[in-house]
Every structure is written in structure tokens, then in C-alpha cells.
C-alpha positions, 0 to 999 in steps of 0.5 A: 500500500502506498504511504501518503507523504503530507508537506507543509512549509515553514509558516506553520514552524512545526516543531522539528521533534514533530517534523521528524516523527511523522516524516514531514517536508517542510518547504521554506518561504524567504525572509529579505532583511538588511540585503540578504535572503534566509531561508525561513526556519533554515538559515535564520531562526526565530529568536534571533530573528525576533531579537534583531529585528526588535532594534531594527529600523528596516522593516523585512519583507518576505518571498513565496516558496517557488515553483522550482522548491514544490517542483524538487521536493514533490518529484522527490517523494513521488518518484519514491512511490509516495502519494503527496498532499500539500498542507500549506499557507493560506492563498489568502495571505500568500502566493505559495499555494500558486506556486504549488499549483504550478508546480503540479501543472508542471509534472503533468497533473498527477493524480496522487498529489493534492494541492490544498488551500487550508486557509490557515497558516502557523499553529492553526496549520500545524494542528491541521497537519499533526491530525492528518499525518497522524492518520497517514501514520496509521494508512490513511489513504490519500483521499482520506487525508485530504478529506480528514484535512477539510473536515478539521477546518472547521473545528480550528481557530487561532486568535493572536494579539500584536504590540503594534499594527505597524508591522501588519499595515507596512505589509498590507494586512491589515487597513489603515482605519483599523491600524489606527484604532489600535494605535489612537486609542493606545489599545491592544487588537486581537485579530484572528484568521477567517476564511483564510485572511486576517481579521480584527476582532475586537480591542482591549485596554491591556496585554493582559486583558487580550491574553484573558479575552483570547482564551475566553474566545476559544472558550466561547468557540469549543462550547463545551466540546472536547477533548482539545488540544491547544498551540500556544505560540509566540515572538519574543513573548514567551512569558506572556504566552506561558501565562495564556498557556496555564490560564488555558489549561485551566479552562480549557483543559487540553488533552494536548499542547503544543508549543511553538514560536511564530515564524520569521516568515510570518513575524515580518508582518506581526513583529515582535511582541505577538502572542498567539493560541490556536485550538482544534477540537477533536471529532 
């Protein structure tokens, strides 16, 4: 029976004990920063990154993976026999799915690899891929995992608050009216990810209060179901995302958590300072 080979890329930073352990891709996007190019997740890690770019005053920019990157690395698994399906950052918030699309025109439009939009990106795309490759582990089929992949959707959310909307306005994120209502009123956003793009929620008074409103909301959201399973993440936050983290364990009690921090990629359009928890309610 053929293995379903699962790929993601680095948005998600799946922790590498993870990546190791159900036999993961992962393809890196690009971070441009101070005249170079990094691979994310590769030739430049997140703390550092985080540190760096605290006391910077160029802001970076980022770079899609290329059709050549899917290219390599689908023809890779597929010559070994593999089914593939590709888990990967929203098309809402980056043309790597396109790419990914391509690349597949490219190889002749097998039928045993699948080009899916998850509409997620970070831990909320983690929780996603741990779920289907945990079922790929056990011979899940391909069509099996793409369909455990669309039937997980709707069960995850991820809610995340920023210390600035700077970095999000600069990269086009986020609106300028909404930028300006974080900032005027010197209120922290939390902001979440729906259908695959980025919305304010709403705007509290303090860090603390976001951190206590975030896991409200997920409370809100689960409505009683269970078990969860939890992803607090962060940049250069990791005290505050501790304290959402216990307070999540408390009310929430997860069968699950899993910790991450925010990758370059992604922290070039949040910052610094952005804490975040995602959630997935089992079936």
C-alpha cells in the first residue's frame, strides 16, 4: 500500500521533534532583511530573528516558496512511490499555494498529489497537519487525508494579539482605519484568521486583558466540546504566552499542547511582541 507523504512549509514552524516523527517536508518561504535572503526556519531562526529585528529600523519583507522548491521536493517523494498532499499557507495571505499549483501543472497533473488551500497558516496549520499525518501514520489513504484535512477546518481557530499594527499595515494586512484604532486609542487588537485572511476582532485596554479575552474566545468557540488540544505560540513573548498557556489549561483543559514560536516568515508582518493560541477540537 502506498504511504501518503503530507508537506507543509515553514509558516506553520512545526516543531522539528514533530517534523521528524511523522516524516514531514517542510518547504521554506524567504525572509529579505538588511540585503540578504534566509531561508525561513533554515538559515535564520526565530529568536534571533525576533531579537534583531526588535532594534531594527528596516522593516523585512518576505518571498513565496517557488515553483522550482514544490517542483524538487514533490518529484522527490513521488518518484519514491509516495502519494503527496500539500498542507500549506493560506492563498489568502500568500502566493505559495500558486506556486504549488504550478508546480503540479508542471509534472503533468498527477493524480496522487493534492494541492490544498487550508486557509490557515502557523499553529492553526500545524494542528491541521499533526491530525492528518497522524492518520497517514496509521494508512490513511490519500483521499482520506485530504478529506480528514477539510473536515478539521472547521473545528480550528487561532486568535493572536500584536504590540503594534505597524508591522501588519507596512505589509498590507491589515487597513489603515483599523491600524489606527489600535494605535489612537493606545489599545491592544486581537485579530484572528477567517476564511483564510486576517481579521480584527475586537480591542482591549491591556496585554493582559487580550491574553484573558483570547482564551475566553476559544472558550466561547469549543462550547463545551472536547477533548482539545491547544498551540500556544509566540515572538519574543514567551512569558506572556506561558501565562495564556496555564490560564488555558485551566479552562480549557487540553488533552494536548503544543508549543511553538511564530515564524520569521510570518513575524515580518506581526513583529515582535505577538502572542498567539490556536485550538482544534477533536471529532
Amino acid at each position: 500500500m502506498k504511504k501518503t507523504a503530507i508537506v507543509s512549509d515553514s509558516s506553520a514552524y512545526i516543531p522539528k521533534e514533530l517534523v521528524e516523527l511523522y516524516d514531514l517536508s517542510i518547504v521554506p518561504l524567504t525572509v529579505n532583511w538588511q540585503g540578504r535572503s534566509f531561508y525561513d526556519g533554515i538559515d535564520i531562526q526565530a529568536t534571533e530573528f525576533y531579537e534583531q529585528l526588535a532594534v531594527s529600523k528596516e522593516m523585512a519583507t518576505t518571498s513565496q516558496v517557488t515553483v522550482g522548491q514544490f517542483l524538487e521536493t514533490f518529484s522527490r517523494l513521488l518518484d519514491n512511490g509516495n502519494d503527496v498532499l500539500y498542507l500549506g499557507i493560506s492563498k489568502g495571505l500568500s502566493a505559495t499555494y500558486d506556486s504549488a499549483v504550478q508546480a503540479k501543472k508542471e509534472l503533468g497533473d498527477p493524480e496522487n498529489l493534492i494541492v490544498m488551500d487550508t486557509r490557515l497558516v502557523s499553529m492553526a496549520l500545524t494542528l491541521m497537519v499533526l491530525e492528518v499525518a497522524r492518520a497517514a501514520e496509521d494508512g490513511a489513504s490519500l483521499q482520506e487525508c485530504y478529506q480528514l484535512a477539510q473536515d478539521a477546518y472547521p473545528r480550528i481557530g487561532v486568535y493572536f494579539t500584536v504590540n503594534t499594527l505597524e508591522y501588519l499595515h507596512r505589509g498590507g494586512r491589515i487597513n489603515t482605519a483599523k491600524r489606527l484604532l489600535g494605535s489612537a486609542l493606545d489599545l491592544k487588537p486581537i485579530m484572528m484568521i477567517r476564511e483564510g485572511k486576517i481579521e480584527l476582532v475586537e480591542s482591549v485596554r491591556s496585554q493582559k486583558k487580550a491574553l484573558h479575552r483570547m482564551v475566553e474566545l476559544i472558550e466561547k468557540d469549543i462550547d463545551g466540546r472536547s477533548p482539545v488540544r491547544i498551540g500556544p505560540f509566540h515572538a519574543l513573548a514567551f512569558d506572556e504566552m506561558l501565562s495564556m498557556e496555564e490560564l488555558a489549561r485551566q479552562r480549557l483543559q487540553p488533552i494536548e499542547v503544543i508549543r511553538s514560536e511564530v515564524s520569521p516568515v510570518i513575524g515580518c508582518h506581526v513583529g515582535p511582541g505577538t502572542v498567539s493560541m490556536a485550538y482544534i477540537v477533536d471529532k
